[in-house]
C-alpha positions, -999 to +999 in steps of 0.1 A: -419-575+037-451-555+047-466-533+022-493-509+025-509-490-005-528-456+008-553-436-015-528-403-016-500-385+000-521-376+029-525-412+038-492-422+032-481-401+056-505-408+084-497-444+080-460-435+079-459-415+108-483-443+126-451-464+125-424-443+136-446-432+165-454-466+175-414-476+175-412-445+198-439-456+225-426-489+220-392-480+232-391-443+243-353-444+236-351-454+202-323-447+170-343-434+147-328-432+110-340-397+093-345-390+058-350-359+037-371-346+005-405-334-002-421-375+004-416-373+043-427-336+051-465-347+052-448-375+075-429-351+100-457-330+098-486-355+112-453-365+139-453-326+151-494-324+158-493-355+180-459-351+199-474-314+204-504-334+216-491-349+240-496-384+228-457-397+227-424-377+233-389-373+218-372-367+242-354-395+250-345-406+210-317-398+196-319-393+156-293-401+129-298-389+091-290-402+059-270-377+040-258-338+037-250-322+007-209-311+008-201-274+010-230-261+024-232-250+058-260-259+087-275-226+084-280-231+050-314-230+035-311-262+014-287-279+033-304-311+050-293-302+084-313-272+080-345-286+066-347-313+093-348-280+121-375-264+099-395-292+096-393-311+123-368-306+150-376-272+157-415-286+163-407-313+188-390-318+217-360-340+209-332-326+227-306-307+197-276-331+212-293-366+205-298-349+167-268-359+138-265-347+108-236-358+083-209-327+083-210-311+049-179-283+056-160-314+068-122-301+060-117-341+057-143-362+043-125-394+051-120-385+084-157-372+086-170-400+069-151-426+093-166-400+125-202-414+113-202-441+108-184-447+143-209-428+156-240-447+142-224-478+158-219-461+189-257-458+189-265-497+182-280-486+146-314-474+134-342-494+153-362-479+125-348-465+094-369-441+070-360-440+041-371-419+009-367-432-030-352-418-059-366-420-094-331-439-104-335-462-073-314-442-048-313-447-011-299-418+010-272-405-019-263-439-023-263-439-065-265-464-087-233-476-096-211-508-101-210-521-067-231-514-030-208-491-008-212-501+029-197-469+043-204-435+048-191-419+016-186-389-008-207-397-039-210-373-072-246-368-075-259-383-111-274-354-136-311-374-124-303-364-085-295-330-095-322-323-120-345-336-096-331-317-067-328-282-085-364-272-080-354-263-045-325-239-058-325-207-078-310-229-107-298-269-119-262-248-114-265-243-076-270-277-065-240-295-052-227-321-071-214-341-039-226-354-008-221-373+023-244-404+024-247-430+051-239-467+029-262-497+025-241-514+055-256-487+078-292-489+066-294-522+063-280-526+099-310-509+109-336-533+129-369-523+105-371-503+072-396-480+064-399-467+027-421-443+013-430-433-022-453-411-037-462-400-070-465-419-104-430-408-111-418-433-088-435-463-099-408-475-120-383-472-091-408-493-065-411-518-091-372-522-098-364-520-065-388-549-051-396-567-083-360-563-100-325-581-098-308-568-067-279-549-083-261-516-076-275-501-106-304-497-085-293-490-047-328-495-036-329-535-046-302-543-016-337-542+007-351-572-006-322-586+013-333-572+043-359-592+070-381-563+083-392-540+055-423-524+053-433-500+022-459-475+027-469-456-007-497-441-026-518-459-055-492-442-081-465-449-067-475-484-060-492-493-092-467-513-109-462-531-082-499-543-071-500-552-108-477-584-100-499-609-092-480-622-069-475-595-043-500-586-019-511-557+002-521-557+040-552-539+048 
């Protein structure tokens, strides 16, 4: 496990974005796993100046993300599928086909579910997967809960998740209370990890996650089983963590 502590958000997300674009010069092809939330915007962001730039292209990768929330449609303002165009597909040129989004109008959710994961294997899996974390230790919508779930699944979103999401909805009542979320078998198939954290709200969770038991109560704490993760996060986030002696930092 690499981890890198950055002076602020900013940073964060240059070194972030750093990563992913050297995966895609790397191999011009690659699956890259996609996540969602205010911590990767600054990420996507630094992504659009330089593929606008000229310095690498999308075109050739094809894109999977984590999770959609169920009932809402693509077109959606809070709907996942529609904050990936606003923020970053629509800025780059991946071609819309090589783009995949979790279904959240699915008439089936098994059926959809089972599609997705299919799908994702079809691919080969992530060769890097982003991933954001929740103040409860959740990866994706994977919650915490009595036992890992490999698979693509419908979860109920914990009070936590929805309090936490509800600043980006009229009210706490409009968020869903379900979505679609890849499993841990599908992100930790992925070749590399890259987590990001900001904020001193989410030291606890870094800490649990990397420092803690590896138990379903925290979803997060699966990726210390994992042999190529590298966490990227500010001073607050991070700050528990650099606090253990025995971890260290690369420059």
């Amino acid at each position: 496990m690499r981890i890198y502590q950055e002076a602020d958000y900013t940073a964060m997300s240059r070194r972030a974005a750093n990563l992913i674009s050297a995966e895609v010069v790397r191999k011009p092809d690659c699956v890259l796993g996609l996540a969602t939330g205010s911590t990767p915007v600054g990420t996507y962001k630094q992504l659009r100046v330089w593929n606008r730039r000229g310095d690498f292209s999308f075109k050739e990768v094809r894109s999977v993300n984590l999770d959609e929330y169920r009932g809402l449609a693509p077109t959606h303002d809070q709907s996942y599928r529609y904050f990936m165009q606003a923020n970053f597909f629509d800025h780059i040129d991946i071609r819309p086909e090589n783009t995949h989004v979790p279904d959240g109008l699915a008439a089936d959710t098994d059926v959809e579910c089972a599609r997705y994961d299919e799908l994702i294997r079809s691919l080969g899996y992530a060769d890097l997967q982003l991933l954001g974390l929740g103040r409860n230790g959740h990866i994706g919508f994977n919650e915490p809960c009595g036992r890992f779930v490999k698979e693509t699944h419908v979860v109920d979103l914990t009070q936590s998740t929805i309090d936490a999401n509800a600043r980006f909805f009229a009210s706490a009542g409009d968020v869903p209370r379900q979505a679609l979320t890849m499993g841990v078998g599908c992100i930790m198939a992925a070749r590399r990890i890259l987590l990001i954290a900001s904020g001193e709200d989410k030291a606890d969770a870094v800490y649990n996650a990397f420092c803690g038991p590896i138990d379903p109560h925290c979803p997060a704490s699966i990726l210390q089983l994992h042999n190529d993760v590298i966490l990227v996060g500010d001073k607050a986030a991070l700050s528990k963590l650099t606090a253990n002696k025995e971890v260290s930092v690369c420059k």
